[in-house]
PAKOLLO-832703 format. One line per 2 residues: number of its first residue (from 1); for each residue x, y, z of N, C-alpha, C, O. Coordinates in Angstrom, 1 decimal, always signed. Layout:
// residues N
NUM = X/Y/Z/X/Y/Z/X/Y/Z/X/Y/Z; ...
This chain:
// residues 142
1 = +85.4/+161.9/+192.9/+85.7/+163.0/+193.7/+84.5/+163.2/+194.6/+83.4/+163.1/+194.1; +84.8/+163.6/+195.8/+83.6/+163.3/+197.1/+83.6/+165.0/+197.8/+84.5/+165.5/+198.4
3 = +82.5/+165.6/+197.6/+82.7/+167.1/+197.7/+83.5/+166.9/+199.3/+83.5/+165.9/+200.0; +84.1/+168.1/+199.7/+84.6/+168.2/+201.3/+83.6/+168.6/+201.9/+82.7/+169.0/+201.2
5 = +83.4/+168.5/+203.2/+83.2/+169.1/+204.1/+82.7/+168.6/+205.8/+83.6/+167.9/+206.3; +82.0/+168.7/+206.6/+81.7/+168.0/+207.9/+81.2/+166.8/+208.5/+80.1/+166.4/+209.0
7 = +82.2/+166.4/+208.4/+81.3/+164.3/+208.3/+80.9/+164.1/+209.6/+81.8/+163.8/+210.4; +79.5/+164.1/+209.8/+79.0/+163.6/+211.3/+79.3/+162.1/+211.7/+79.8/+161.2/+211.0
9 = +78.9/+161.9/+213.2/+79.2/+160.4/+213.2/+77.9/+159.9/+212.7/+78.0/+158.7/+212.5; +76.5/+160.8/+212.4/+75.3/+160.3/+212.0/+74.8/+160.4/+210.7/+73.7/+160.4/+210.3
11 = +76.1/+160.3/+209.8/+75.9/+161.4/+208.6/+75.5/+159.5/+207.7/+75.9/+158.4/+207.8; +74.4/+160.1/+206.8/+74.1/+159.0/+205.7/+75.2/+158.8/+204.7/+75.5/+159.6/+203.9
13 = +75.7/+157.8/+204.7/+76.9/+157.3/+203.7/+76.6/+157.5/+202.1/+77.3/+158.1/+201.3; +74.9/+156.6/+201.8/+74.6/+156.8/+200.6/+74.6/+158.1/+200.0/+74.9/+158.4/+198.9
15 = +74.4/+158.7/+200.9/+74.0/+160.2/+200.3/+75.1/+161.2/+199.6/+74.8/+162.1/+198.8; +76.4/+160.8/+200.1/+77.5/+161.5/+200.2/+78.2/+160.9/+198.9/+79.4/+161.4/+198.6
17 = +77.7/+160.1/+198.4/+78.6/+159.5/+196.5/+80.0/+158.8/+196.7/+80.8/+159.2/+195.9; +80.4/+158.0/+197.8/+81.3/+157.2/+197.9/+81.0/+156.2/+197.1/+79.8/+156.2/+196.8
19 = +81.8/+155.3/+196.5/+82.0/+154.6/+195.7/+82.4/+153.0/+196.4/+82.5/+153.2/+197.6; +82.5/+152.1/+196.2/+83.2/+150.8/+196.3/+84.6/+150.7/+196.0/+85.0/+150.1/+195.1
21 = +85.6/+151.3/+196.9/+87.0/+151.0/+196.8/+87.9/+152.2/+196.7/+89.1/+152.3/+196.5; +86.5/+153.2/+196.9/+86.6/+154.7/+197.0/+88.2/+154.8/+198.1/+88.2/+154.1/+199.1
23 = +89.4/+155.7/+197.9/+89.9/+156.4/+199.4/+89.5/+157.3/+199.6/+88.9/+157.9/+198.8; +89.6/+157.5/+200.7/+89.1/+159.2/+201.3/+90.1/+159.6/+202.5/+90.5/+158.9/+203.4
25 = +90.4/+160.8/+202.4/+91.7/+161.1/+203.4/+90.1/+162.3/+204.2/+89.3/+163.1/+203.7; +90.4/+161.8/+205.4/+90.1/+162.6/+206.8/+91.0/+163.2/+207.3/+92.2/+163.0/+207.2
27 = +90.2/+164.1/+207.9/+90.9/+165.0/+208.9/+90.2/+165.4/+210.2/+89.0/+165.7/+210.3; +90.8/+165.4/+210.8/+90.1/+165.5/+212.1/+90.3/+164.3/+213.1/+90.8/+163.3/+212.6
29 = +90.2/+164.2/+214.2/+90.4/+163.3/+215.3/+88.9/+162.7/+216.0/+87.9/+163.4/+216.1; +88.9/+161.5/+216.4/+88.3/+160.5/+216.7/+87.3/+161.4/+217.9/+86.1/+161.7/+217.9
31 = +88.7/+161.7/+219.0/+88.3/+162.2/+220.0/+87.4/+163.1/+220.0/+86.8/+163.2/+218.9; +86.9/+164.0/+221.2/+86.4/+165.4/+221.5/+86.8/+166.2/+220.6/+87.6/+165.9/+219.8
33 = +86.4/+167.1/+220.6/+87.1/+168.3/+219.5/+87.5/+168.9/+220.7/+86.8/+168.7/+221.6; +88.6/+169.8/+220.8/+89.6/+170.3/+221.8/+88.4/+172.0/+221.1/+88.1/+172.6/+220.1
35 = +88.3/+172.1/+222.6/+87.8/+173.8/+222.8/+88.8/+174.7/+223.0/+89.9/+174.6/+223.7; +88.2/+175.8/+222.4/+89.1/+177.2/+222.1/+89.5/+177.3/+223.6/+88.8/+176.7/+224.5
37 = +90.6/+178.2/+223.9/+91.0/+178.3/+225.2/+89.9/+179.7/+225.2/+89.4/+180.4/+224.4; +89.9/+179.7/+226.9/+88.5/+181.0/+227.2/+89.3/+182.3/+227.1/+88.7/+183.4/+226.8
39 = +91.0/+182.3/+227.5/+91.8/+183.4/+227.4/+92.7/+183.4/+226.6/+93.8/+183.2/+227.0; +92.5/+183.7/+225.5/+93.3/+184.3/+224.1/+94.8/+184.4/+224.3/+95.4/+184.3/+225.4
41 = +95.5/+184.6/+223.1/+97.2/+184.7/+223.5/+97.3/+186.3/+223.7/+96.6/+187.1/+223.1; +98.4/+186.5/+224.7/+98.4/+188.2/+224.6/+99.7/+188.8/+224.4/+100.7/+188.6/+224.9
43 = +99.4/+189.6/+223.4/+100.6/+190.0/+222.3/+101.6/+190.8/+223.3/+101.3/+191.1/+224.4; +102.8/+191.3/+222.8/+103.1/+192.3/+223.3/+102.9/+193.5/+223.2/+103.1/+194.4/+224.1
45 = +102.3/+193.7/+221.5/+102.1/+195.4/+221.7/+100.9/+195.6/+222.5/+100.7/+196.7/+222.8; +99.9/+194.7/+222.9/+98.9/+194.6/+223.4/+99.1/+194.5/+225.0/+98.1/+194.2/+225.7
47 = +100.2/+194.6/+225.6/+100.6/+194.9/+227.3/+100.8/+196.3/+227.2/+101.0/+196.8/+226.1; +100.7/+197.0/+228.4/+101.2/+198.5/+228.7/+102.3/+198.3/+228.7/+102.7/+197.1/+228.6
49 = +102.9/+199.2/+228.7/+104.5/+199.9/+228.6/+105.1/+199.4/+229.2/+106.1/+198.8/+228.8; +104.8/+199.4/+230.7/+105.5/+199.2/+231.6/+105.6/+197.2/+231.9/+106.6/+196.5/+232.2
51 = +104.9/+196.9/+231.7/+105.2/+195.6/+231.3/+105.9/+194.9/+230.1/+106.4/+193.8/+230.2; +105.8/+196.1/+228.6/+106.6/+195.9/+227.7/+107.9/+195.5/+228.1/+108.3/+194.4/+227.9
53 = +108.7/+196.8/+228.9/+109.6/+197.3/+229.0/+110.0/+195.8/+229.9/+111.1/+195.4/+229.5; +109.6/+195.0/+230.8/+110.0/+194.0/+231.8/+109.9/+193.1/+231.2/+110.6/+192.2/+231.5
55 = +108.9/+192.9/+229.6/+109.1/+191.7/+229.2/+110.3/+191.6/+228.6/+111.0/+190.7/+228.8; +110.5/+192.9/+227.6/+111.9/+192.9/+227.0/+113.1/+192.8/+227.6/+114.2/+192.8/+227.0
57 = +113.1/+192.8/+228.9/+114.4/+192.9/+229.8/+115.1/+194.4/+229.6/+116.3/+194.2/+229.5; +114.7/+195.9/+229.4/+114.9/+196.7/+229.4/+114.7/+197.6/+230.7/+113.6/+197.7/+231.2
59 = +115.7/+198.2/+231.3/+115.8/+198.6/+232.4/+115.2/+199.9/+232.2/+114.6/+200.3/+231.2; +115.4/+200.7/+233.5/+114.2/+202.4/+233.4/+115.4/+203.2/+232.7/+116.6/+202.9/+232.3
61 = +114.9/+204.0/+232.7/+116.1/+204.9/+232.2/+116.2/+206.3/+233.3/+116.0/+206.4/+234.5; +116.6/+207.2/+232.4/+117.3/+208.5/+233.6/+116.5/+209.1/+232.7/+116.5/+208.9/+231.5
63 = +115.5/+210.3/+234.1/+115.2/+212.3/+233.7/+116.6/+212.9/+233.2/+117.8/+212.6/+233.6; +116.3/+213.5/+232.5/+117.1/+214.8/+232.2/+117.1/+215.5/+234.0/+116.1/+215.2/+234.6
65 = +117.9/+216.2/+234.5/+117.8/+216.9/+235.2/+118.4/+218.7/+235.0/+118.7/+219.7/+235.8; +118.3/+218.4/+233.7/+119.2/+219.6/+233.0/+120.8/+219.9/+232.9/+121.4/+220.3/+233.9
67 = +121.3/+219.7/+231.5/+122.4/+219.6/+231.1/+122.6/+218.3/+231.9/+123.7/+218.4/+232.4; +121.9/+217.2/+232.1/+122.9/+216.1/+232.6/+122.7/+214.5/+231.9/+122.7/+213.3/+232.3
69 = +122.2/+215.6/+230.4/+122.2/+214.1/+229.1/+123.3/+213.5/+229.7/+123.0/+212.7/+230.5; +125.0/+213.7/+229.4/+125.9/+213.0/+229.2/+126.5/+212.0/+230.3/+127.2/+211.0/+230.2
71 = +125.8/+212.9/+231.6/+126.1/+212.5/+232.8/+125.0/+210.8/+232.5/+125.4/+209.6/+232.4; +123.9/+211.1/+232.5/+123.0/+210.5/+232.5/+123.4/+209.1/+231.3/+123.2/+207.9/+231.7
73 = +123.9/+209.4/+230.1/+124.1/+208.2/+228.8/+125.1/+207.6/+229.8/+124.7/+206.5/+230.3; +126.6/+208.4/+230.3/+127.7/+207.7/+231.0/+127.0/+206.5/+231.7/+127.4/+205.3/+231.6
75 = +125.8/+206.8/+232.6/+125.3/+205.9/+233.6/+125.0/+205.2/+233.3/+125.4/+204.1/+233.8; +124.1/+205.0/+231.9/+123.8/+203.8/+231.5/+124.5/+203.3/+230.5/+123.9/+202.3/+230.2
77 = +125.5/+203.4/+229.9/+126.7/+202.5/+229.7/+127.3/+201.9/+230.5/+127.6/+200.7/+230.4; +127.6/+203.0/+231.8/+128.1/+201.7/+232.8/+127.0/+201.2/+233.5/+127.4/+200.8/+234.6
79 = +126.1/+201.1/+233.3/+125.2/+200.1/+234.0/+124.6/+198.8/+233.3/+123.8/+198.1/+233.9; +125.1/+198.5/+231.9/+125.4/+197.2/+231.5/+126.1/+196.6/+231.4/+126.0/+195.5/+230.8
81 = +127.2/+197.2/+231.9/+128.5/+196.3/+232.3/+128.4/+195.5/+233.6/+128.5/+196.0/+234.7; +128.0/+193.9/+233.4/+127.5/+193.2/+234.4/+128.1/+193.1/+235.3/+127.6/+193.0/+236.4
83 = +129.9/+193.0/+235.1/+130.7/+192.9/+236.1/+130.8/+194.3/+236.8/+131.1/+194.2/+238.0; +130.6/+195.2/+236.4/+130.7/+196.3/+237.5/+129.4/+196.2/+238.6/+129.4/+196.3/+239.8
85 = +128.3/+195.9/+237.7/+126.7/+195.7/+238.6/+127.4/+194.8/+239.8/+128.1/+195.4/+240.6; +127.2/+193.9/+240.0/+127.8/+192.9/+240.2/+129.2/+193.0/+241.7/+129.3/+192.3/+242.7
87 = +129.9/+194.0/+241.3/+130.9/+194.3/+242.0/+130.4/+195.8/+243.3/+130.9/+196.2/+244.4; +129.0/+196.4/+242.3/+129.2/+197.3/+243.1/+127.7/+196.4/+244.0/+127.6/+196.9/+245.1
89 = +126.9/+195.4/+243.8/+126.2/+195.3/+245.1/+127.0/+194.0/+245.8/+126.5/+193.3/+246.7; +127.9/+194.0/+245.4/+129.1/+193.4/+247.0/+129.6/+194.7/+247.9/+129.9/+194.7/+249.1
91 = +129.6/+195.7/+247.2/+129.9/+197.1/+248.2/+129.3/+197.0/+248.9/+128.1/+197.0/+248.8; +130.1/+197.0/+250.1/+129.9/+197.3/+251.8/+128.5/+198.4/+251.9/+128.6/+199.4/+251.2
93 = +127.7/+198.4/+252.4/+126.9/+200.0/+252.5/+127.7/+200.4/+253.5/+128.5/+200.9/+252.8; +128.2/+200.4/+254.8/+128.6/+201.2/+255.4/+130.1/+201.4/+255.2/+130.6/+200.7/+254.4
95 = +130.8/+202.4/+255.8/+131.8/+202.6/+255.2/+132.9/+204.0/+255.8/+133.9/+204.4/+255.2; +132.3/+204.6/+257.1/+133.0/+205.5/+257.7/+134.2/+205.2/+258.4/+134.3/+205.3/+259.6
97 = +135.4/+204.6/+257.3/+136.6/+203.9/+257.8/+137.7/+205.1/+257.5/+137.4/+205.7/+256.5; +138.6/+205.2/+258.0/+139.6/+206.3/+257.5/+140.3/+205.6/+256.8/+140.9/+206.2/+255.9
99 = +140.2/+204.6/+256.9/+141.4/+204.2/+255.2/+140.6/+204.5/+253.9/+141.1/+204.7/+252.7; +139.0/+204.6/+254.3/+138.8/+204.7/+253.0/+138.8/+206.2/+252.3/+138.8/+207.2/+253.0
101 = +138.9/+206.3/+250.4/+139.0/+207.4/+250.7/+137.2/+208.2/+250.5/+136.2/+207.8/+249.9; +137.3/+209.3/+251.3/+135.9/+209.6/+251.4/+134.3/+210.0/+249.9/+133.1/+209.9/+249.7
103 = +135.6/+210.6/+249.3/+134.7/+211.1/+248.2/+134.3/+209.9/+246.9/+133.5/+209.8/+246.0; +135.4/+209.2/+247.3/+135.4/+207.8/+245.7/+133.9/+207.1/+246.9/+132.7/+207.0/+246.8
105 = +134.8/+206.8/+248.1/+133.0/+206.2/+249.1/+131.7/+206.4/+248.3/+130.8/+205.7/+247.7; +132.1/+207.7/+248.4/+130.4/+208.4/+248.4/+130.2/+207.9/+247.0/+129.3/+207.2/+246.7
107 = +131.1/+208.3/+246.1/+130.7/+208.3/+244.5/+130.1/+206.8/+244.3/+129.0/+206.7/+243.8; +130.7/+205.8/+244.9/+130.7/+204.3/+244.4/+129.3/+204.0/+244.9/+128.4/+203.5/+244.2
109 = +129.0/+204.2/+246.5/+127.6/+204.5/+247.0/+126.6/+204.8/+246.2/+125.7/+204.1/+245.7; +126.9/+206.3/+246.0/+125.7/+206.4/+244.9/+125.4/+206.1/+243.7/+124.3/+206.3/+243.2
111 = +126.9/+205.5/+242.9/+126.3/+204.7/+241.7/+125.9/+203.5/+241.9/+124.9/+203.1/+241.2; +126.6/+202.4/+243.2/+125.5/+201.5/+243.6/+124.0/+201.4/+244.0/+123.4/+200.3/+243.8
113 = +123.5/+202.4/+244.5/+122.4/+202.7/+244.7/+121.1/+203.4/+243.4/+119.9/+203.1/+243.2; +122.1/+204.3/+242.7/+121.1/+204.5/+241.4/+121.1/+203.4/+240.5/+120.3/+203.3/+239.6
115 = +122.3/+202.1/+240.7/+121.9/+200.6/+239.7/+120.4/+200.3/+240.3/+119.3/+200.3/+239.9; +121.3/+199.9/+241.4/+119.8/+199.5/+242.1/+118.4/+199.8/+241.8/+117.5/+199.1/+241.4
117 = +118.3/+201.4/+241.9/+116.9/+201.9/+241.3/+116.6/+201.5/+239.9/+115.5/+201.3/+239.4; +117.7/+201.5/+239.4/+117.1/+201.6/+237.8/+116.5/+199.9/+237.5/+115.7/+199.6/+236.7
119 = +117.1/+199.0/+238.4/+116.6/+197.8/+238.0/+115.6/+197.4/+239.0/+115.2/+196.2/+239.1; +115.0/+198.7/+239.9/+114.1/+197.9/+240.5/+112.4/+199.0/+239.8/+111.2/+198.9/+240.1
121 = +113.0/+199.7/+239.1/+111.9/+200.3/+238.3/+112.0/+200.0/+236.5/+112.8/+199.3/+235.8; +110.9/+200.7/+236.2/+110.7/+200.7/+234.6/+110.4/+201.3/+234.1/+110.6/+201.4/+232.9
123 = +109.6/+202.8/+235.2/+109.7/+204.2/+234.9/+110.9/+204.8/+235.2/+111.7/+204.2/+235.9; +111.3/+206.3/+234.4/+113.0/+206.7/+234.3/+112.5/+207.3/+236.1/+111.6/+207.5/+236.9
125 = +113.9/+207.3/+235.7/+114.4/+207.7/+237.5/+114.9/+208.6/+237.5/+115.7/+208.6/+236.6; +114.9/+209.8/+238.4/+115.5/+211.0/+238.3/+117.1/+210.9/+239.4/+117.1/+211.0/+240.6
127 = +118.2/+210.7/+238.6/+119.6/+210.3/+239.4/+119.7/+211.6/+240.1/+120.7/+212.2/+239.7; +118.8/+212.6/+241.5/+119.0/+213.4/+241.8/+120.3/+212.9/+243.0/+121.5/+213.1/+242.8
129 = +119.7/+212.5/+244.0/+121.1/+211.8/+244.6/+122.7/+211.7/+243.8/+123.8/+212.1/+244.2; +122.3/+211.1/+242.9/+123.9/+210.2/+241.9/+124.6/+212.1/+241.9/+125.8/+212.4/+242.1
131 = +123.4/+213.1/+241.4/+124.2/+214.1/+240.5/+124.4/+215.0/+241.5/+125.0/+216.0/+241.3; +123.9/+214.9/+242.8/+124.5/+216.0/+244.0/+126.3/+215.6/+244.8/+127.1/+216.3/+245.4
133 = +126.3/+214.1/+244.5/+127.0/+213.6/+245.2/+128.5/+213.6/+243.7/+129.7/+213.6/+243.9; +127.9/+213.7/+242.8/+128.9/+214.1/+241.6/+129.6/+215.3/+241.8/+130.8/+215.6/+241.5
135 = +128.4/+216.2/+242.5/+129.2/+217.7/+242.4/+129.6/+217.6/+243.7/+130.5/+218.5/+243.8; +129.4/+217.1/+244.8/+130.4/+217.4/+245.6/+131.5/+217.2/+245.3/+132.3/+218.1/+245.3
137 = +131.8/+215.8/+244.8/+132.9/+215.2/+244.7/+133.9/+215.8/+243.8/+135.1/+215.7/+243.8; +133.2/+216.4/+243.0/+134.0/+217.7/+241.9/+134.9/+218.4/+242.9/+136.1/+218.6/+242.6
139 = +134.2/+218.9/+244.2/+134.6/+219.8/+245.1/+136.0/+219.5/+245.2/+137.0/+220.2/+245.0; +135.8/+218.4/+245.7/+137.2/+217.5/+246.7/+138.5/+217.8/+245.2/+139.6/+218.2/+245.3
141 = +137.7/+217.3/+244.2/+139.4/+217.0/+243.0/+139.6/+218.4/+242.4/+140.4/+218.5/+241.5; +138.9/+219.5/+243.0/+138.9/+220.8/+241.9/+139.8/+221.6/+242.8/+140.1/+222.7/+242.4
């Protein structure tokens, strides 16, 4: 048995108690020794937030704007429904046609437009637009 440890390419044979018919299992490679990379791997909890949040594929979320948790959850339920995403940025932006009707317009408008935000940020977004155009539109069905 041949103690372990760092076998130079200059290292004295005798010295080291090999034998005549001795095996010896190596490790290591012929080549260079491959150098540490200069820039480390980088973890995720070790990114800020906001890059967390982009690596995980997690979109922003919604402020409270008071009493408008529910309004707010509703949105983001339907904003992972891909086929609605999807359906609502084929919506026309313009849209002052009399066939259409005016207040569903507006509503569809502005839930296309708060998708939009939410996927183009990662900080929450305040749906002030989405929730003025909600209460109009209350106006019109009430």
């Amino acid at each position: 048995m041949v103690k372990g440890g760092l076998l130079k390419d200059d290292a004295d044979w005798s010295t080291l108690g090999v034998k005549e018919g001795q095996k010896l299992m190596m490790m290591g490679t012929a080549d260079e020794i491959v150098k540490a990379p200069e820039k480390g791997p980088v973890f995720m909890e070790d990114l800020p937030e906001e890059e967390q949040v982009v690596a995980v594929g997690h979109s922003a979320g919604l402020f409270n704007l008071g009493n408008t948790c529910y309004m707010n959850s509703t949105v983001q339920c339907l904003h992972s429904v891909p086929e609605l995403k999807s359906a609502l940025i084929k919506y026309p932006h313009s849209g002052r046609s009399n066939d259409l009707d005016q207040p569903s317009h507006m509503l569809t408008c502005a839930t296309r437009d708060l998708f939009s935000e939410l996927d183009k940020n990662v900080k929450p977004v305040a749906p002030m637009q989405f929730w003025m155009v909600c209460s109009l539109v209350s106006l019109f069905y009430s």
